[in-house]
N, C-alpha and C positions, 0 to 999 in steps of 0.2 A: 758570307751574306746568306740571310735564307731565303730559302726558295723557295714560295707558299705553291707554286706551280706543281704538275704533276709527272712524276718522272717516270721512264720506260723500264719494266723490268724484266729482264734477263731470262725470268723463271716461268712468266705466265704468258702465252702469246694471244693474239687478240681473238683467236676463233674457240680458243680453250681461255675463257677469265676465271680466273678463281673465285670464291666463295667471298662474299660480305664481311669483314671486320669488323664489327660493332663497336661504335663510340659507348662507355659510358662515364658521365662525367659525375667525378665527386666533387660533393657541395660540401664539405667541411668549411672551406674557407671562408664562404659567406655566413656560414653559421658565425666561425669566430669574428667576425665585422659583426652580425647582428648581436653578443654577445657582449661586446665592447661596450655599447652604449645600454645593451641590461631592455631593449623594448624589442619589436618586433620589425626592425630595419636595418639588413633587407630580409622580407617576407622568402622564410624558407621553403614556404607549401608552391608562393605563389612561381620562383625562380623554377621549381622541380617543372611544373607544369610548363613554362615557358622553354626553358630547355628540353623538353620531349618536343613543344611545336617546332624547335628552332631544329629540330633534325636529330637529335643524337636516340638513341637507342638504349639506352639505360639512363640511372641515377643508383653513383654508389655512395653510400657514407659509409664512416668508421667513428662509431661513438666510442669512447674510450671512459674508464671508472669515473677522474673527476670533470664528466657533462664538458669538456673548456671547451667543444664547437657544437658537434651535432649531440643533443641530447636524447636520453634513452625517449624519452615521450615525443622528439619530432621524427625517428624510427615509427614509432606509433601512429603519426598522423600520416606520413608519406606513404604508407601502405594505402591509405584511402585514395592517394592522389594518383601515386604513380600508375601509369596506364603502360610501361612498356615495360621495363623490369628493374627489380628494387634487389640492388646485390649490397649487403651488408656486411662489413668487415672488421674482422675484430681476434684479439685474444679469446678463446674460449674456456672462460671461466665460471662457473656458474649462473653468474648476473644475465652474464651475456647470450649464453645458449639458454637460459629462459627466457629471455626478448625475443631469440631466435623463432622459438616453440610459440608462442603468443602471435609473433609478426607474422612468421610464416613467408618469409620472404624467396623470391625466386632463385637467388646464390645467394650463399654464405661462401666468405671468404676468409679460411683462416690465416691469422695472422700474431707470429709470435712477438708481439712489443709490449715492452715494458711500461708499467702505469706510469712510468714520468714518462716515458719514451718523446721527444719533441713529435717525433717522424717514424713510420717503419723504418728499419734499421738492418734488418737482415732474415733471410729465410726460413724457414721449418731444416733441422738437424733431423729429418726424417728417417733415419737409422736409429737415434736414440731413443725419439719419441712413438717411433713403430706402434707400440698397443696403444700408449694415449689416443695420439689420432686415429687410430682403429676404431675407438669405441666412441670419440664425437664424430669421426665421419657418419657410423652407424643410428648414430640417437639423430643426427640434424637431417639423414635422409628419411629415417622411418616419420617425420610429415612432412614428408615433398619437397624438400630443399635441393638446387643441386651443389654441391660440396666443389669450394675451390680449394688449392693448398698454397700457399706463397712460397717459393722457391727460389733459390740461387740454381743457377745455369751450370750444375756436377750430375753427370750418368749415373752418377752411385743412388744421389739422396735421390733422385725420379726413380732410379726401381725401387725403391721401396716406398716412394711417396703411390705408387701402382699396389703395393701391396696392402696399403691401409682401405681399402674402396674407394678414395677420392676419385669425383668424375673428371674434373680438373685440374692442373696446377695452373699459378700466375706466377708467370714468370718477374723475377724482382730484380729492374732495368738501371739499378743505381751504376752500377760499374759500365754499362753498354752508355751511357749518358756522360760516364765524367770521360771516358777513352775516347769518345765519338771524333771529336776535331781532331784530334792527334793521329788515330788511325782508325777508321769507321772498319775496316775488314777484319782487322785483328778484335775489335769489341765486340763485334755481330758473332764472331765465329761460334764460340762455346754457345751462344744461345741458338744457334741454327742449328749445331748438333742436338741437342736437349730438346730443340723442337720437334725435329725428323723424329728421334727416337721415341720422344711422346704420341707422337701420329703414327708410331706403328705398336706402342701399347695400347693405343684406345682410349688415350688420355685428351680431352678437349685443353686448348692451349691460348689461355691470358697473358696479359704483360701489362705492368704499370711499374710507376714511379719515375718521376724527372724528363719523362717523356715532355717532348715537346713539339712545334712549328720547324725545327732546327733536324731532329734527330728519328721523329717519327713516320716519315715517308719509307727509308730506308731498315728499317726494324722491318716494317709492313711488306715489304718487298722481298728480301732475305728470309720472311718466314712465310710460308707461305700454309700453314698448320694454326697461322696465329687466328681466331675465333673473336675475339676482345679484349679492349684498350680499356684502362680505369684511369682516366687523367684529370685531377683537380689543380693541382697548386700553378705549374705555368699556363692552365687553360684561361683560371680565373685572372690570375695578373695580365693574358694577352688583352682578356675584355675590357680591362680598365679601358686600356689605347686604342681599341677593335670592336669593343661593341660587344656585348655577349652574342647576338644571333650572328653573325657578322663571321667570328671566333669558332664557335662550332661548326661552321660550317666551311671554316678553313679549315678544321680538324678533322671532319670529315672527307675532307677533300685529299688528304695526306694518305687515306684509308683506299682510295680508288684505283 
């Protein structure tokens, strides 16, 4: 059953609380509803705004080559809108690290999926791709980005995701999300290690994908380094039955 309630954690006691967890929620998926019908419903400027009032802390999308939710030009508009911070995610391939350069957004978050890709799919091989990412980390900070890296929860590929510049990794929560019911302590573990050890490179530490009402109290608890949440796909399904303000701020409340 889930627990929307907020549970005691182990690691932080009440006279020492730890640091704010930033909600930021990706709107891809209202894009692909507004898409479906080809007009402007639902209003992707207007939902960004809405979910800043409704409490969350960012707005992430991830346009991808063919435009199918968030389009390279509502990138373009949501910089005007957003007022809290505008983290953008993507494969960087040309197209893309020129939107970057143009938007000028507050995080860029790399992200290696494949132009059909349905979903991100799997982390940065940050060993192989060492110089590549060395040298977009370098181009997307020299105008004021800060550089996240998408990662699977291995001590090998974080030091060297530390050797490319990156200010960040986000940690990529598909496997901590399908193990959760079956054994939450065996799922958390690798990502608590990868977390620790980030927090003592100097590396700021994200986490998205499949997170949810169910599995996200408990991530937040056990890391205690985690900095920001990127949660779209079960934020937006909770709101169909929840309400979007309603939703976020149950999402937030997981974060506390």
């Amino acid at each position: 059953m889930t627990n929307f309630g907020l549970a005691n954690s182990p690691l932080h006691s009440s006279t020492n609380p730890p640091p704010v967890t930033k909600l930021s929620v990706n709107i891809n998926k209202l894009a692909t509803l507004r898409n479906a019908r080809g007009h402007n419903r639902p209003d992707i400027l207007q939902a960004a705004r809405d979910i800043e009032r409704f409490g969350a802390e960012g707005i992430t999308v991830h346009p991808r080559p063919d435009e199918r939710h968030i389009r390279y030009q509502d990138v373009r508009d949501l910089k005007h809108v957003v007022t809290t911070e505008l983290n953008v995610e993507g494969n960087p391939t040309p197209d893309f690290i020129a939107l970057c350069r143009e938007v000028r957004p507050e995080q860029v978050t790399l992200v290696p999926d494949a132009p059909d890709a349905i979903t991100s799919n799997a982390g940065w091989d940050t060993i192989t791709h060492q110089d590549f990412l060395r040298e977009v980390v370098a181009e997307l900070k020299s105008f004021g980005a800060r550089v996240s890296i998408f990662l699977d929860p291995d001590l090998r590929l974080l030091e060297a995701a530390k050797t490319t510049g990156t200010d960040r990794i986000e940690l990529y929560t598909e496997a901590y999300a399908v193990q959760y019911l079956a054994d939450r302590e065996g799922a958390v573990a690798p990502y608590r290690a990868t977390a620790a050890r980030a927090g003592q490179l100097g590396l700021g530490v994200n986490a998205g994908h499949d997170l949810d009402l169910d599995n996200l109290a408990f991530l937040h608890q056990q890391l205690p380094e985690l900095t920001e949440v990127s949660i779209g796909h079960a934020l937006i399904c909770d709101a169909i039955y929840l309400g979007l303000e309603n939703t976020v701020q149950l999402y937030k409340r997981q974060l506390r």
